[in-house]
Each structure stands twice: as structure tokens, then as C-alpha cells.
N, C-alpha and C positions, 0 to 999 in steps of 0.2 A: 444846125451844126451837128457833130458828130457826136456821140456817146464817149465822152473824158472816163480812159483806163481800161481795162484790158490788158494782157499780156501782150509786150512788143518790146523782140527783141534787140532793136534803137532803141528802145526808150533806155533800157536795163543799160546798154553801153551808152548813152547818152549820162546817164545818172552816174558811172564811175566815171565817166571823163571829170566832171563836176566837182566827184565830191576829191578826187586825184588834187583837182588846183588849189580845190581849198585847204587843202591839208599845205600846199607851198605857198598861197596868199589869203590868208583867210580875209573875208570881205568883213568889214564895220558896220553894224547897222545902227545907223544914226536917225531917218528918217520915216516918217509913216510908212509903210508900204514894204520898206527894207524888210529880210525874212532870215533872224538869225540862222545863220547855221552850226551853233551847239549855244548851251548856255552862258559857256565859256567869256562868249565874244558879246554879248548883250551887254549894252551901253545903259547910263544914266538920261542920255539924250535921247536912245530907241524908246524907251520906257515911259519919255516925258513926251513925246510925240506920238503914241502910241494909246495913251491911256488920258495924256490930261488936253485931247485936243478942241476941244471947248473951253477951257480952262485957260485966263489970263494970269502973266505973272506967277504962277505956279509950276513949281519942276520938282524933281527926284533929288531930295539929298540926298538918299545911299539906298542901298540896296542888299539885300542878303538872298543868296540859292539854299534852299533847303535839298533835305537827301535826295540821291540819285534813284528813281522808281522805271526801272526798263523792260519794258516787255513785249507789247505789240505796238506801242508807243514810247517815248522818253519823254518821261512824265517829272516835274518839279514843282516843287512852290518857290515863289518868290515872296517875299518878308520888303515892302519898302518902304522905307520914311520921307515924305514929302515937307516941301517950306514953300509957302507963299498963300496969298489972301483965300485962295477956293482948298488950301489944305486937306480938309476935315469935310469936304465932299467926295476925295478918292478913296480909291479902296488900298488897303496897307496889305491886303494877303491875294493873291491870285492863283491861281491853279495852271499850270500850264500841260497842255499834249505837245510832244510837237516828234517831227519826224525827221531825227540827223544823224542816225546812225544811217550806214551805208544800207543796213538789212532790210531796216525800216521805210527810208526810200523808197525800194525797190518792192517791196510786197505793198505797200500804202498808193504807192503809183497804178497799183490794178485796180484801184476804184476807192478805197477808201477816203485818202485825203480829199477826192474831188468830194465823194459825199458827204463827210464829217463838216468840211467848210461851206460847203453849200448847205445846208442845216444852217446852220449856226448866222449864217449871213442873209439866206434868202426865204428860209421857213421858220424859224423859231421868232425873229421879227414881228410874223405875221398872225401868229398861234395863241391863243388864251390856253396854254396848257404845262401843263407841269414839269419842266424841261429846263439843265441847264443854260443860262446865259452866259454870251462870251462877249469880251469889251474886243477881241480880237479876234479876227482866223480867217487865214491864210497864206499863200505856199507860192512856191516860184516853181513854175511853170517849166524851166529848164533843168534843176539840179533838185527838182522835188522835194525840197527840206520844205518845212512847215510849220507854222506851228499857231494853237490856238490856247487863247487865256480868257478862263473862265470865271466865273464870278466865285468864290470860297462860296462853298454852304453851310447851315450851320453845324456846330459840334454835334449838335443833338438830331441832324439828319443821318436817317440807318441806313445802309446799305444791303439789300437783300443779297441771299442767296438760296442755295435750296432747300435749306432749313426753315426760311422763312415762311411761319404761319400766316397767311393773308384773311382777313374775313369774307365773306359774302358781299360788302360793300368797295370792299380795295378791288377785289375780283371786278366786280362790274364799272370801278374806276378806269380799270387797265384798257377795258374795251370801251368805256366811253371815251378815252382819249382815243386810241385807233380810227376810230371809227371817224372821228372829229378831223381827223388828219387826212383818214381815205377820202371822208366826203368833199375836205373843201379842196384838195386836188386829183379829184377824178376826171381823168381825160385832159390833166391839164395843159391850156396852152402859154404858162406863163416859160419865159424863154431857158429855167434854165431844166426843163423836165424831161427835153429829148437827149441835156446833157450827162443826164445818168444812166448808168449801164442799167441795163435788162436784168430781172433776175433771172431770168436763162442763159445771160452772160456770164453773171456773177456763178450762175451752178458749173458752167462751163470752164473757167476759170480753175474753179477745182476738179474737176476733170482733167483737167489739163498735168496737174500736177500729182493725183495718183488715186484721188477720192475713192475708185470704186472697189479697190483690193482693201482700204482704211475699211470702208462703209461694210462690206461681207465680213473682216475677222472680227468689226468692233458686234457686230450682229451676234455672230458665234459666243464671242467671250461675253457679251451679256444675257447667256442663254437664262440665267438664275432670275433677271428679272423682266421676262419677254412670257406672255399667258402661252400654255402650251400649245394651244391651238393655233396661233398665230406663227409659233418659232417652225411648226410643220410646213408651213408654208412659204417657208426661208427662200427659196429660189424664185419667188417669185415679187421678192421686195425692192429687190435694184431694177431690175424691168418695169415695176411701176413706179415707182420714182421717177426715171425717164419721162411715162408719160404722164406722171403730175407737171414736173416742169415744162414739157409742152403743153398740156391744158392750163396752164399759168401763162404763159405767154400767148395763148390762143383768144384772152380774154379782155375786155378793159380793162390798162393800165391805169395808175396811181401813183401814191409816192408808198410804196413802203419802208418798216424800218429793216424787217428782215430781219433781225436776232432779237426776238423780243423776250429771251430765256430768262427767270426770275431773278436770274444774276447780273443785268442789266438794268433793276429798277430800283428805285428808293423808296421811304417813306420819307415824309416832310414830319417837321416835330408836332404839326396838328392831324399826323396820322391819314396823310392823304399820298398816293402815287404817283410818282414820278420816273420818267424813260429818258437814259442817257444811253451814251456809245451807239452814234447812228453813224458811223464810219461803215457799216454793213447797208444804207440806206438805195434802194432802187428804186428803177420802175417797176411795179407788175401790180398781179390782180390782190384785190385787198382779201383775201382767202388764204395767202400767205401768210400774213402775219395772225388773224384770227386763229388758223390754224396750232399756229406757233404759242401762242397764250395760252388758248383751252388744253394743249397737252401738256406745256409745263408751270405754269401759274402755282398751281393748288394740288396736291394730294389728288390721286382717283376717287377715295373716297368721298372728299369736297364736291369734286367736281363732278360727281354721278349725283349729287342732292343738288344742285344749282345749274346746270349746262343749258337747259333749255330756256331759263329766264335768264339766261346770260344771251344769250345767242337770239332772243328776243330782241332781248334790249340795244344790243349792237346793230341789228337791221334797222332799228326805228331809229337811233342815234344814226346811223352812215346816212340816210335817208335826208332828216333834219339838216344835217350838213352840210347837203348837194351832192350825194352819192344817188345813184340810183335808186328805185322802188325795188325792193328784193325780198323774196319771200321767206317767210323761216327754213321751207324747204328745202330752197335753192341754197342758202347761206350753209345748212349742213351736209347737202349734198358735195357741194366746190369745199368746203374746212375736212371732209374726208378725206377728200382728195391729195389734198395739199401737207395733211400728215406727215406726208410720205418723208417732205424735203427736209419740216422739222429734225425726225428719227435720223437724217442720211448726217445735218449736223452734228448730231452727239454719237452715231457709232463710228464716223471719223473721228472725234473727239478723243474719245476713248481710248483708240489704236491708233495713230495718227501714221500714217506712212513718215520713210527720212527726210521729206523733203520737208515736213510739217512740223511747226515744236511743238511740247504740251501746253495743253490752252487751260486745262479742267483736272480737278483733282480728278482721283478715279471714281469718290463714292457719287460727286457731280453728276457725271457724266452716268454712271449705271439708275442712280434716283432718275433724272429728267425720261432715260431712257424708257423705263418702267412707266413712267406716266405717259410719256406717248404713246405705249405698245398698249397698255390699257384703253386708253382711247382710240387706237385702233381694234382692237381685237372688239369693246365694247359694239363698235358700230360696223361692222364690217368691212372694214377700208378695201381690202383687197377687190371687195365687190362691186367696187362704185365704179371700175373703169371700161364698163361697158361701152366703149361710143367708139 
């Protein structure tokens, strides 16, 4: 079957026709499967068919929405109180994403919601790794609303960001999980792997919508923390970009996560790493994401004491898993490469063309940038694309 998302413009007028009626009939979801379209309309009976469907004699006495959290999703908690004999085996707090704004729709419909719920339904399942769990997720197929409910974590779980000091061991955490994930779907042919878009899709996608004018001014304006040697070579960083993402797709596919920016990951309260928000999730070569970790994880300084028994340890871990035999050579050779896409993330980031909102504060986006351009400049990125 075909690769779910991509830019089509039916789908974009398919999705207002949709969300048009539901604003004149909004639909009830009462049953398993049903797929709110706002929180609004979320029933006691969705919720008890939803959550307690193993569960005898047990329903939703009430329910409460916590505040409105809207941004690249529309994000709630629900607060619910349950009566009957399995009680005190449901969960009373959930987390919910889901997608019902008209905006969110329509930009979620180029790949994300198929990826986010396909995670959550078809990989996370399957994975001993450190990743939230959802009791729920998924979307209707015609009017793209969505939504997924996920298990509360505890208080005492931290949310990184790019302040966040990671040690030598959470570093090599991050990539034992990748790796774990590359290995056991490399080449895979379980049915839903040709349903995800390419990350040459996914780069195309943004192209589409104005990435390469974002990608040159965010370059410019982070000239303050780009090594100089590398910012001289300015014109030649969107052209190799191009052809990292075709060397990425020239290679065996996998699953990657695709955003694996340290603002993406947690610790657990016993101080171990954890990878959420895979709504970014594709096919492509596991080089991508490696890539993506070693430039923004840790501090350049960090990561000029530690890269090479990181980058060890990730071929022998991808290996273990059912990836490939890959040599340290090869693995920093192709993580050169693939730099490229990282940096093209965060200097759109940065400057975002109109058609983009902001994603990233600014110091964000100039910090992560800094550590890529070190890591490029460290290794010669520009030079690896001899072929």
C-alpha cells in the first residue's frame, strides 16, 4: 500500500468539508473506535468504552477536562472518576494529543498523525524501551481529527530541554535506544513500514512550503554561533543538504524517529532516558537520527570527550538488534553526512518562513545550532560528499 501523507490538495479540501459539517452536526462518540472531534463532545460512554474495555461492570462516573494546551497539537488532561468492581485498576488522569483544530488537521494529515499512531499502536507494543504508553490512538481517516491518550507520567519525570546536562551514561542511553529500534526494524517487512512517508518525503514536504529561504536566513542570523571556518562555506550548505537527503534515501531504510532534538526526551525519576513526540517518525537510513543525537544531545564540549565510544557503542548495539554489521568508519562517515538535515531543522526553526509558526524559542534554536555546526565543522562535513 501507499505511503499515508504527504501534501494533497483533496485531502486539505476534503478535511474542511469535514470539519464544515461538524461545526452544523457535531457527531457523539460513544463507542470504541468513535474519534472525538474536540473535547467538547467526549462522552462518559466514549471514555468507558475506550479505556475500561476489559473491564466488567465498571464505567465513568464523571469526568473533568483540564486546561486548554494548543500548539502543534491540542493537548488536555482528563481528571476521571470511576464506580464499579475493577475501579482501582483504571487510570484517573490521562494525557491526551489529539488533532481538531481545522490547522492541525491539515498539517498532521502530511504525516504526522499517521506516524504518531502508528508508534503508539504498532511499535511501542513491541519495544522494551523507554517511551510513552497510550491506552488509545487513533484518527478518522476522512475528517483527520485524532486523537491519542496516554498513560500520565510521574510528577517527578523531567522534561529536557537544551539546558539539560545529560551525563556520559544518559548520552549512551539515547543511542542504545535508537539503535534498538533501527536494529529490530531494519528493512522491515512488517505491513505498516511501506505506510510511512520517506524522509525524503518528509524533507520534501518542507520544501514544499518554503524551507530553503527559512534554512539560508536562519544560517545568516546564527552567524554568532556557526565556527568560522564553516560559516565561509555558507553557500555551500543547502546543496549538500540536498544531497545528504538523497544519500539517505539511496540507503536501507528503517524506522526512524526523525526529531530526536534533546527537547524531545525525558528522564524517568531513576534518571534514565526516555523519547517522546514521534509524529516526526519515517522511513529512512538509521544515520539520520544518530546524526541528529550526536549534534544536539550534549554540549560540544561533552561530546568531543565521549563521540567515539558513543558511536562504538551504537554500531555494536544496531548490530545486536538485527541491524546490520557496520563499521565505526562507516557509521561516522553516513552521521556526517546526514548532519546536514539536522542544522536545515533548526535554521528553519529559527527564521521560519509565513507559512511556518514558531516552534523554538530563539536561544533553542541558536544553542542546538551551535552544537551541530561544531560537529560539523569538527569533522569536515562539507567533505564527506564525494560520490
Amino acid at each position: 500500500m501507499p505511503p499515508v501523507g504527504g501534501f494533497q490538495s483533496d485531502t486539505v479540501d476534503q478535511i474542511r468539508r469535514f470539519f464544515e459539517e461538524e461545526a452544523r452536526n457535531p457527531p457523539i462518540p460513544r463507542h470504541y473506535g468513535d474519534i472525538p472531534v474536540s473535547y467538547d463532545v467526549i462522552t462518559r460512554d466514549w471514555l468507558t468504552a475506550t479505556l475500561a474495555r476489559d473491564c466488567e461492570n465498571t464505567v465513568v462516573k464523571s469526568f473533568t477536562l483540564g486546561a486548554e494546551d494548543n500548539g502543534s497539537a491540542n493537548r488536555r488532561r482528563i481528571a476521571i472518576e470511576w464506580e464499579g468492581a475493577d475501579a482501582n485498576k483504571l487510570p484517573t488522569s490521562v494525557f491526551c494529543k489529539a488533532a481538531h483544530s481545522l490547522e492541525n488537521r491539515i498539517i498532521l494529515s502530511v504525516g504526522g498523525t499517521y506516524s504518531e499512531t502508528c508508534f503508539y499502536n504498532e511499535i511501542r507494543p513491541k519495544m522494551d524501551i523507554e517511551a510513552p504508553w497510550a491506552y488509545y490512538a487513533g484518527y478518522n481517516p476522512g475528517s483527520w481529527a485524532a486523537i491519542i491518550m496516554l498513560r500520565d507520567m510521574s510528577a517527578s519525570t523531567t522534561f529536557c530541554n537544551h539546558k539539560s546536562l545529560l551525563s556520559k551514561e544518559q548520552f549512551a542511553e539515547q543511542v542504545q535506544m535508537l539503535a534498538k529500534v533501527h536494529g529490530t526494524f531494519y528493512r522491515s517487512k512488517e505491513p505498516f513500514f511501506e505506510r510511512l512517508l520517506a524522509y525524503r518525503q518528509r524533507f520534501q514536504n518542507l520544501i514544499n512550503v518554503g524551507i530553503e529561504g527559512a534554512c539560508r536566513n536562519g544560517f545568516r542570523a546564527a552567524k554568532g554561533v556557526i565556527p568560522a571556518r564553516l560559516f565561509e562555506r555558507e553557500d555551500e550548505i543547502w546543496p549538500a543538504t540536498l544531497k545528504s537527503v538523497e544519500r539517505n534515501y539511496s540507503l536501507p531504510p528503517t524506522v526512524v524517529h526523525g526529531d530526536v532534538h534533546l527537547g524531545n526526551w525525558y528522564i524517568t525519576p531513576e534518571g534514565h532516558m526516555g523519547l517522546t513526540d514521534w509524529q516526526a517518525m519515517a522511513r529512512g537510513h538509521w544515520s539520520r537520527d544518530l546524526a541528529y543525537v550526536m549534534g544536539t544531545a550534549v554540549p560540544a564540549e561533552s561530546r568531543r570527550l565521549w563521540e567515539q565510544g558513543i558511536v562504538e557503542l551504537y554500531v555494536a548495539e544496531l548490530e545486536k538488534a538485527g541491524g546490520p554489521k557496520t563499521s565505526v568508519e562507516e557509521a561516522w562517515l553516513e552521521l556526517r553526512r546526514q548532519s546536514l538535515g539536522a542544522l536545515a531543522y533548526w535554521t528553519l526553526t529559527l527564521t521560519p518562513s509565513e507559512a511556518m509558526p514558531d516552534m523554538q524559542t530563539e536561544a533553542a534554536s541558536l544553542d542546538f545550532i551551535g552544537r551541530i555546526c561544531a560537529l560539523m565543522d569538527d569533522h569536515d562535513v562539507l567533505d564527506a560528499f564525494d560520490f
